[in-house]
NUFI-410319 format. One line per 4 residues: number of its first residue (from 1); their letters; for each residue y, z, x of N, C-alpha, C. Coordinates in nm, 2 decimals. Example, Ala and Ser with C-alpha at 12.3 -4.5 7.8 and 13.67 -1.06 7.14 Angstrom:
BEGIN
1 = as = -0.57 0.78 1.32 -0.45 0.78 1.23 -0.33 0.78 1.32  -0.22 0.71 1.28 -0.11 0.71 1.37 0.00 0.79 1.29
//
This chain:
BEGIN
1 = xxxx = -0.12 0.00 0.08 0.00 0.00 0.00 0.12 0.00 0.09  0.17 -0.07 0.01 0.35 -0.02 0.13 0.40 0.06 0.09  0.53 0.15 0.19 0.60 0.26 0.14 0.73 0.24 0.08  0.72 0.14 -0.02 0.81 0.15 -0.10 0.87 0.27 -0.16
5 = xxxx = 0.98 0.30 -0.24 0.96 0.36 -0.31 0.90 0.37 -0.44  0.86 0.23 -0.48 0.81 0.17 -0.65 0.67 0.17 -0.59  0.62 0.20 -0.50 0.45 0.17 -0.44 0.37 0.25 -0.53  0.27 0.14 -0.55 0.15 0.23 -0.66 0.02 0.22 -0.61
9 = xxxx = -0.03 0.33 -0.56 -0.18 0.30 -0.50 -0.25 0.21 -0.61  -0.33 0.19 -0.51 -0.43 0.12 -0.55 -0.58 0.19 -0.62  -0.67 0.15 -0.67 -0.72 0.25 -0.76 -0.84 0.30 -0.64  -0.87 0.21 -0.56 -0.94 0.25 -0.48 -0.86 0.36 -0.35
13 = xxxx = -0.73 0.33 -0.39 -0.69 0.49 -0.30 -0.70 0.62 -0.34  -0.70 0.62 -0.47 -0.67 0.74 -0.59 -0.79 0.83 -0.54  -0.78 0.95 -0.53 -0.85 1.09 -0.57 -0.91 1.06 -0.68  -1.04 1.04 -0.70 -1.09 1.03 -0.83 -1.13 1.24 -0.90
17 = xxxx = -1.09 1.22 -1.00 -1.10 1.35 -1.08 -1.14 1.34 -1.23  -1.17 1.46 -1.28 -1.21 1.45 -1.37 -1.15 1.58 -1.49  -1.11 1.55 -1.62 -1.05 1.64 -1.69 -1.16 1.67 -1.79  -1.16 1.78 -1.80 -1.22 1.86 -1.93 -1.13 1.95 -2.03
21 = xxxx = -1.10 1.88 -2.10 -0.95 1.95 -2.17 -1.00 2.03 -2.20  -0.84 2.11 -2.25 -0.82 2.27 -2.25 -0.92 2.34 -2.20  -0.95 2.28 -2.00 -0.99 2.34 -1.94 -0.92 2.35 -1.81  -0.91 2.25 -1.76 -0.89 2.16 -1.62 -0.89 2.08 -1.60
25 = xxxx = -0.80 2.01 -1.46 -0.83 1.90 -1.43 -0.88 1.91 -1.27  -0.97 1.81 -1.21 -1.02 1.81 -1.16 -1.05 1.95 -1.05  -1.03 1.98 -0.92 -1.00 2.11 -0.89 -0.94 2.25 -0.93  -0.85 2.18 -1.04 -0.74 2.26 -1.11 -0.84 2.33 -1.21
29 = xxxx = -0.77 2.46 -1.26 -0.85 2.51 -1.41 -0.70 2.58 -1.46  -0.68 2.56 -1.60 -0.52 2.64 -1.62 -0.61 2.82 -1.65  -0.48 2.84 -1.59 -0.46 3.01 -1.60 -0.51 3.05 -1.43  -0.51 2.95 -1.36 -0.49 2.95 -1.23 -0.34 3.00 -1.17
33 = xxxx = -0.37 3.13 -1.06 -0.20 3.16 -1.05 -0.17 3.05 -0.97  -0.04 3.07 -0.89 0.02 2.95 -0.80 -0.03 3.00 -0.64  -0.03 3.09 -0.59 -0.18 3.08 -0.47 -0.35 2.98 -0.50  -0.37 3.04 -0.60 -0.48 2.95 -0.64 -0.48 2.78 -0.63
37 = xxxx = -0.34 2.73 -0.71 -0.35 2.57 -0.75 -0.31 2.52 -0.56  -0.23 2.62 -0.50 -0.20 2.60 -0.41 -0.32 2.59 -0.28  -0.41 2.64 -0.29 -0.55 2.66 -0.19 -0.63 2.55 -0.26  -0.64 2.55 -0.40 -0.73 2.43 -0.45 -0.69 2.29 -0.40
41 = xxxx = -0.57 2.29 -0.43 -0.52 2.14 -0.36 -0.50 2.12 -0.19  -0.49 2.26 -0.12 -0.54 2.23 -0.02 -0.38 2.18 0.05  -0.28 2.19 -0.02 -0.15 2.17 0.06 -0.05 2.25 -0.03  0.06 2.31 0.05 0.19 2.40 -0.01 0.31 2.28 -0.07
45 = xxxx = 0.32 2.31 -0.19 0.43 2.24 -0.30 0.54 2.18 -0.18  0.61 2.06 -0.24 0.73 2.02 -0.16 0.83 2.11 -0.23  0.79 2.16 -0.39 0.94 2.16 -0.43 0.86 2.28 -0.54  0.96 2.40 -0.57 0.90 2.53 -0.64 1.04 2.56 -0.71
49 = xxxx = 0.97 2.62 -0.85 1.08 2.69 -0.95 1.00 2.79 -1.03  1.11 2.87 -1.08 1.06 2.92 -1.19 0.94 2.87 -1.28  0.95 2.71 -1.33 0.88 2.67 -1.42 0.77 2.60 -1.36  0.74 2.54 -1.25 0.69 2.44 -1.18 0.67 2.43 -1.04
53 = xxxx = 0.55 2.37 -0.97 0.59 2.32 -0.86 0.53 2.17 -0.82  0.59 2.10 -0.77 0.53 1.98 -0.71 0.47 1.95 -0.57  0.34 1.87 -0.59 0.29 1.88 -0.49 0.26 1.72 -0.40  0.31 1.68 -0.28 0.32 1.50 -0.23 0.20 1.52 -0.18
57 = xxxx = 0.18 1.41 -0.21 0.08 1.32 -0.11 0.04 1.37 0.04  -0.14 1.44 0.06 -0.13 1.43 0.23 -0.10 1.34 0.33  -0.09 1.24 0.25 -0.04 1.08 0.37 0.11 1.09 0.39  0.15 1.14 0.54 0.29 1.16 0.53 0.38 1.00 0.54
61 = xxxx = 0.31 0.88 0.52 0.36 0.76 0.47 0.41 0.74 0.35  0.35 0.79 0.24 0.36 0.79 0.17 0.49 0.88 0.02  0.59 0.80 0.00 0.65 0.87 -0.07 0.69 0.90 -0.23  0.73 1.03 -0.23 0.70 1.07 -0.37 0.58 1.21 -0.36
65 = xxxx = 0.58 1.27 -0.49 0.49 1.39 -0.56 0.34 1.29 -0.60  0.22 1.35 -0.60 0.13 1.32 -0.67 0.12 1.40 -0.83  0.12 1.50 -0.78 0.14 1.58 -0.94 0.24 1.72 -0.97  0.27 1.75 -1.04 0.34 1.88 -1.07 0.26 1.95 -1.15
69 = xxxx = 0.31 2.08 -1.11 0.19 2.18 -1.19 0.35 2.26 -1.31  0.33 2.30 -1.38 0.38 2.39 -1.50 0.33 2.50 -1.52  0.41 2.60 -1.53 0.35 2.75 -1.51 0.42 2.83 -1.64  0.34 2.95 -1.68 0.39 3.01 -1.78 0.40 3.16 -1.74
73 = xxxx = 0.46 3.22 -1.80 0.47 3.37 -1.78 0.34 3.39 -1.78  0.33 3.47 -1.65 0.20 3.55 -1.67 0.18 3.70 -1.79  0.08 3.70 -1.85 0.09 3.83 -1.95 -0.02 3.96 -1.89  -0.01 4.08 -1.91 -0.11 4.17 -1.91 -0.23 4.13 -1.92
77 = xxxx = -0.27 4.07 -1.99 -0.40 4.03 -2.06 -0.47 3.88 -1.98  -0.45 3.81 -1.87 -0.50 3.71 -1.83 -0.50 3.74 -1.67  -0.62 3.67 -1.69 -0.73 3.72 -1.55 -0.71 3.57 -1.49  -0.71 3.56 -1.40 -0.71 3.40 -1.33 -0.88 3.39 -1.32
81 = xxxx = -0.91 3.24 -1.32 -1.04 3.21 -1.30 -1.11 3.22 -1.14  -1.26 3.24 -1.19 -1.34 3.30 -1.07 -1.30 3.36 -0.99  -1.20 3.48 -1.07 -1.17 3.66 -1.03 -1.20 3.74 -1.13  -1.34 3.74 -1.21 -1.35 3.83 -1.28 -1.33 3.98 -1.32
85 = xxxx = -1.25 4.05 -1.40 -1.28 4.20 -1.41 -1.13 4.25 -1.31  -1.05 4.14 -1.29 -0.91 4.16 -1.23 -0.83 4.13 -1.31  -0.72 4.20 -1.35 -0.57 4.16 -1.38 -0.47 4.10 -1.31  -0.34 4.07 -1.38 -0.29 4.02 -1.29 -0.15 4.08 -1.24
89 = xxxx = -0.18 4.20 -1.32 -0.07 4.32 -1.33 -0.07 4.42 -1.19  -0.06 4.36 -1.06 -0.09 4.43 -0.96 -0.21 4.45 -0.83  -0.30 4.33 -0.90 -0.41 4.33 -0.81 -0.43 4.20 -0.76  -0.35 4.12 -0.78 -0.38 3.97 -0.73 -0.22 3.98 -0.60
93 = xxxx = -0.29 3.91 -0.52 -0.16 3.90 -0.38 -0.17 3.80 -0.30  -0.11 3.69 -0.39 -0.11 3.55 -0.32 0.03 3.53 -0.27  0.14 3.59 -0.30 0.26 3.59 -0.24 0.35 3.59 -0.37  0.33 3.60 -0.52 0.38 3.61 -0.60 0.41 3.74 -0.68
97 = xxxx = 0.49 3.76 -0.76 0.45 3.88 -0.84 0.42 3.86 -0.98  0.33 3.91 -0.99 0.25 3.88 -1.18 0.26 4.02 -1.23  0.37 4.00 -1.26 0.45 4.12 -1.39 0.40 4.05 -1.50  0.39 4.10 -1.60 0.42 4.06 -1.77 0.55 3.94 -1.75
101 = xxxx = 0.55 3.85 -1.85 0.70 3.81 -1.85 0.77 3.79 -1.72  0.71 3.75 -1.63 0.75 3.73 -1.46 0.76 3.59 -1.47  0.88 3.52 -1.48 0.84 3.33 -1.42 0.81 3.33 -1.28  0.84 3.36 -1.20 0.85 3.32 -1.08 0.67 3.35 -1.07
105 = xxxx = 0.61 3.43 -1.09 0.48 3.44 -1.10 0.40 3.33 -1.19  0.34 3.35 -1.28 0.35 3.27 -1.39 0.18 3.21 -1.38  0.11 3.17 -1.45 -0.04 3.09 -1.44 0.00 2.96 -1.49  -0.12 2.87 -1.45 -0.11 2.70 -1.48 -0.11 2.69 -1.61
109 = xxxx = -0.04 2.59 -1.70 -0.02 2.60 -1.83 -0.06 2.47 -1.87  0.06 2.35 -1.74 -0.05 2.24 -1.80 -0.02 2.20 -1.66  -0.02 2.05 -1.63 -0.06 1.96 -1.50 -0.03 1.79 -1.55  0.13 1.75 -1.47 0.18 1.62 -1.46 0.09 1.58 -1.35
113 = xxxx = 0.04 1.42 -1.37 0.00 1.33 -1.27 0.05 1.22 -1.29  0.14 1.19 -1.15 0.16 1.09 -1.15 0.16 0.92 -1.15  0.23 0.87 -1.23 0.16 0.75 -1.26 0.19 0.65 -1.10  0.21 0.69 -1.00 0.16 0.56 -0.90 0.13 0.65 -0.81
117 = xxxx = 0.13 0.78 -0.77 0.05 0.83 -0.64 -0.06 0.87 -0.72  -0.08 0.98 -0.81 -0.18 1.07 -0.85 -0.28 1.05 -0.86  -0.36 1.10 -0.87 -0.54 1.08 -0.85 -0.56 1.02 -0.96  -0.65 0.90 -0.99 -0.74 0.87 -1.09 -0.82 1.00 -1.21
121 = xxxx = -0.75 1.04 -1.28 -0.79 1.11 -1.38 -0.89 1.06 -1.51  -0.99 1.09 -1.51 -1.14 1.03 -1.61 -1.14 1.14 -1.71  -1.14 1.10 -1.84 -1.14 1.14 -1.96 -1.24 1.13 -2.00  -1.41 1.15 -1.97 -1.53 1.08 -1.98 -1.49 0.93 -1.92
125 = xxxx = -1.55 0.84 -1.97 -1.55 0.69 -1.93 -1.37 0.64 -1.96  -1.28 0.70 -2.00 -1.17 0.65 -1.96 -1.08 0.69 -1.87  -1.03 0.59 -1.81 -0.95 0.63 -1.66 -0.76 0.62 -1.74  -0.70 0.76 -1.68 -0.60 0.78 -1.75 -0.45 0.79 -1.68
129 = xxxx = -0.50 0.78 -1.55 -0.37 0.78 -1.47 -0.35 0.60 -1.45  -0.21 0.59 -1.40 -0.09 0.47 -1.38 -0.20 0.37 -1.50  -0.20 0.32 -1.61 -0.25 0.30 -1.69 -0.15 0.19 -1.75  -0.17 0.12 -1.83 -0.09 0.05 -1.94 -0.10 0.09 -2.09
133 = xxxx = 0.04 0.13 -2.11 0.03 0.21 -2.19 -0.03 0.20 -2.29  0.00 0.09 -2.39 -0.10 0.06 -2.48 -0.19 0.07 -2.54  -0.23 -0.03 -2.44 -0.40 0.03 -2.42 -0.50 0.14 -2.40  -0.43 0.21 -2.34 -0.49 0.33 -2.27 -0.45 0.42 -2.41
137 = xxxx = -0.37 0.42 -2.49 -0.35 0.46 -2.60 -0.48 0.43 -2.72  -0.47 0.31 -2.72 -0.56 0.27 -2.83 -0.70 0.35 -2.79  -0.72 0.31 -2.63 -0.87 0.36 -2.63 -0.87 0.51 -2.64  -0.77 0.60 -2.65 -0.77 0.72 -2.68 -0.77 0.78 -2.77
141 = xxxx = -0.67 0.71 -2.90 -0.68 0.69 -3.02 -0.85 0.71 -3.11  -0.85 0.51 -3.03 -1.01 0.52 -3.09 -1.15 0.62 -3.08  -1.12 0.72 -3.01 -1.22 0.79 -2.95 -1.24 0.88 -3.02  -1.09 0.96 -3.00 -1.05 1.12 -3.09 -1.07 1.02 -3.26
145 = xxxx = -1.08 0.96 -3.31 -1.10 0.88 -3.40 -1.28 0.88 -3.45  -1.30 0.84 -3.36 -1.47 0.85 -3.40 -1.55 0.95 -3.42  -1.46 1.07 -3.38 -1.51 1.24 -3.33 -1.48 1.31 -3.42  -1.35 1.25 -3.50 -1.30 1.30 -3.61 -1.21 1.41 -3.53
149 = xxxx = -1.18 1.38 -3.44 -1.07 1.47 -3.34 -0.91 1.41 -3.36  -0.90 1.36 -3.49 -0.75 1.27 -3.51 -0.62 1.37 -3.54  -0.68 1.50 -3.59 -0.58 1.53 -3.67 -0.46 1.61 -3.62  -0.49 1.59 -3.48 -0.34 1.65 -3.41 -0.28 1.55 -3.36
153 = xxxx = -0.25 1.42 -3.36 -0.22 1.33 -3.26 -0.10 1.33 -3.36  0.01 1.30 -3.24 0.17 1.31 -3.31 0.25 1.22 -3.22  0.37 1.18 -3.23 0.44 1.07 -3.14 0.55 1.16 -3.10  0.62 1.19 -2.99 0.72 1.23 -2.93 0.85 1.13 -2.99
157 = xxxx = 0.96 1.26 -2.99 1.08 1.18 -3.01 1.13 1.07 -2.89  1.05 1.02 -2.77 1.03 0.99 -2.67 0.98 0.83 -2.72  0.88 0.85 -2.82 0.82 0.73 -2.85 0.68 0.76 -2.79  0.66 0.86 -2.73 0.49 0.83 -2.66 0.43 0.97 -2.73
161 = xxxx = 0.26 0.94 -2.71 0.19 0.98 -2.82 0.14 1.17 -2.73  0.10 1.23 -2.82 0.06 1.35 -2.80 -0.09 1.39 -2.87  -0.18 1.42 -2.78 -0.28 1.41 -2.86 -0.38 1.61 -2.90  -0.30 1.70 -2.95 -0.33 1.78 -2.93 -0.51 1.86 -2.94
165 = xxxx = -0.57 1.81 -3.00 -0.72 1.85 -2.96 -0.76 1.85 -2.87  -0.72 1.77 -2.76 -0.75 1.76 -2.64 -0.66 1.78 -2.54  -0.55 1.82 -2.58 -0.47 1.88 -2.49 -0.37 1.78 -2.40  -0.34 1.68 -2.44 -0.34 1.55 -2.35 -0.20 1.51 -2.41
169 = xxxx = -0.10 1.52 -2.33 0.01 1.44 -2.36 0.07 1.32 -2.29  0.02 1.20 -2.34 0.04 1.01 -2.24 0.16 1.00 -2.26  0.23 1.02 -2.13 0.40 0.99 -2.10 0.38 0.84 -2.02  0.49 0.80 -2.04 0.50 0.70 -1.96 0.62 0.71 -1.83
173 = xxxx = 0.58 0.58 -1.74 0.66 0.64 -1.57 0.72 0.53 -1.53  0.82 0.48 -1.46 0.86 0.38 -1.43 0.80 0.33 -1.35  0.72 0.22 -1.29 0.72 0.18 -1.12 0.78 0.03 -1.12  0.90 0.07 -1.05 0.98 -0.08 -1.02 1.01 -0.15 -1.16
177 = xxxx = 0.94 -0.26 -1.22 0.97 -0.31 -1.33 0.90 -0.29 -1.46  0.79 -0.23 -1.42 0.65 -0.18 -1.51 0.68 -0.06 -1.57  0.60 0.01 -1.67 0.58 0.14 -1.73 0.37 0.13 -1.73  0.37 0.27 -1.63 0.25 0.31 -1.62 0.23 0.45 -1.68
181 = xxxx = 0.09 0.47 -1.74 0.09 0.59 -1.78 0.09 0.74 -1.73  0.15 0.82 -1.75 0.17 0.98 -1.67 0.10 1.06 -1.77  -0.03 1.10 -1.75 -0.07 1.19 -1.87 -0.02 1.33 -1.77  0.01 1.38 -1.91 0.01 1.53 -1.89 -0.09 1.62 -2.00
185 = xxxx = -0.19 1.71 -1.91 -0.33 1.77 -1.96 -0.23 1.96 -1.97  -0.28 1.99 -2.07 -0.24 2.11 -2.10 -0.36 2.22 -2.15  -0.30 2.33 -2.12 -0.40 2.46 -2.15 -0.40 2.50 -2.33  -0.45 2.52 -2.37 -0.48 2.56 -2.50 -0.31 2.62 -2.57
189 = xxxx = -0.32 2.71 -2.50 -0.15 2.82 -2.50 -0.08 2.73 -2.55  -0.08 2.58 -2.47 0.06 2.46 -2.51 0.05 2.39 -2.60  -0.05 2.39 -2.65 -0.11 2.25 -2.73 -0.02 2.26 -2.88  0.06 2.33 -2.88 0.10 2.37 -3.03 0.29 2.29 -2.99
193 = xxxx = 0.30 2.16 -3.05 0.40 2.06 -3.05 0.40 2.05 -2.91  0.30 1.99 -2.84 0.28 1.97 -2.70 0.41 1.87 -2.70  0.38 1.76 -2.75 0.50 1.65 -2.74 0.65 1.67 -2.83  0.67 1.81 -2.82 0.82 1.84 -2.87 0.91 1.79 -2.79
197 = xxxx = 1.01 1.70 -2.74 1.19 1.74 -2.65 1.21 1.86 -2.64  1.21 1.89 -2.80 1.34 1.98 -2.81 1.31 2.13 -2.80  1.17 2.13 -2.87 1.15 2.31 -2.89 0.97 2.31 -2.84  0.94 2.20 -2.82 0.77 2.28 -2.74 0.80 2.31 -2.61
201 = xxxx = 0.65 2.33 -2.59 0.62 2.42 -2.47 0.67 2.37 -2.33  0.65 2.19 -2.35 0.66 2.17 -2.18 0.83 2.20 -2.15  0.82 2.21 -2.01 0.97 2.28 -1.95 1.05 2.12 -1.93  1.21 2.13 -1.99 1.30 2.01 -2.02 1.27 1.90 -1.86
205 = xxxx = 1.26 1.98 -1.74 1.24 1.90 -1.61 1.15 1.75 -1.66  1.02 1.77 -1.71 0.91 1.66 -1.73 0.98 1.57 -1.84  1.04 1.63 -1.93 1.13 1.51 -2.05 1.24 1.42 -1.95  1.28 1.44 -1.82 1.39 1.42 -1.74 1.33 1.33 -1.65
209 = xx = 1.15 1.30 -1.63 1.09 1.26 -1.53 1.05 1.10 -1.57  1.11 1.00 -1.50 1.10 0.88 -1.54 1.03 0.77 -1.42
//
């Protein structure tokens, strides 16, 4: 690939992964703290907030984020995964603090992938990262359709679709002259007006991400 800025791997460069909604995505699992997403992916965020962090590409050719993670207040009551019989009110020490109501702390809520660096993301037999939009809609549609899994699917004041049973919100991303698809996979917690602007869950930053 060249290091454009509009450069879209190729699919044979992609990280292949795999989502199991309202679970995880590939290494990732939500209710993961930010030490955790941060050791799973195996590199430290370019860029950290209260709400989010973003994480580039190990190829230092290569420019741009592959994915951002979204984080929510951590509560009393949630245990990060494969730490059983732990809170997070004091006994977890990855460099954050997990108070109740702490952002800066906070567990994975949902997970942006990029539509021209990010890994190849597999929904079963459909591949959902840098995608066209359409399409990748219909075959998404048609699925949660056959399963009788229809009845959350809603359209953003954005124009792009939200598919809540599964946790899956298909944004779309610029590259250069094109629009490829950016799903965003969310934790159960979000699924409720996933594809709001104005009053759901995801933080205004990803409505701003083109």
């Amino acid at each position: 690939m060249s290091n454009s800025m509009w450069s879209v791997l190729a699919e044979s460069e992609r990280e292949q992964w795999e989502a199991t909604p309202l679970v995880g995505v590939g290494p990732l699992k939500f209710g993961m703290t930010r030490g955790q997403v941060t050791s799973a992916l195996g590199r430290e965020p370019t860029m950290s907030s209260g709400d989010s962090a973003a994480y580039s590409s190990s190829d230092p050719r290569v420019w741009g984020n592959t994915l951002t993670a979204y984080f929510r207040p951590a509560t009393a009551d949630d245990i990060p995964p494969d730490l059983p019989g732990r809170s997070l009110t004091g006994e977890i020490d990855d460099g954050y603090e997990y108070l109740p109501g702490h952002r800066l702390g906070g567990v994975l809520a949902a997970l942006a992938i990029d539509a021209r660096l990010g890994p190849q993301v597999h929904w079963e037999d459909l591949a959902l990262t840098g995608r066209v939009p359409s399409t990748t809609d219909d075959a998404v549609h048609a699925k949660l359709q056959d399963r009788g899994l229809d009845k959350q699917i809603r359209i953003s004041q954005e124009g792009t679709y939200s598919y809540g049973e599964i946790g899956l919100l298909l944004r779309v991303q610029r590259a250069g002259d094109i629009l490829l698809t950016r799903p965003i996979f969310a934790a159960p917690a979000w699924i409720e007006r996933l594809g709001d602007t104005s009053e759901g869950p995801i933080p205004n930053q990803e409505w701003h991400s083109h």
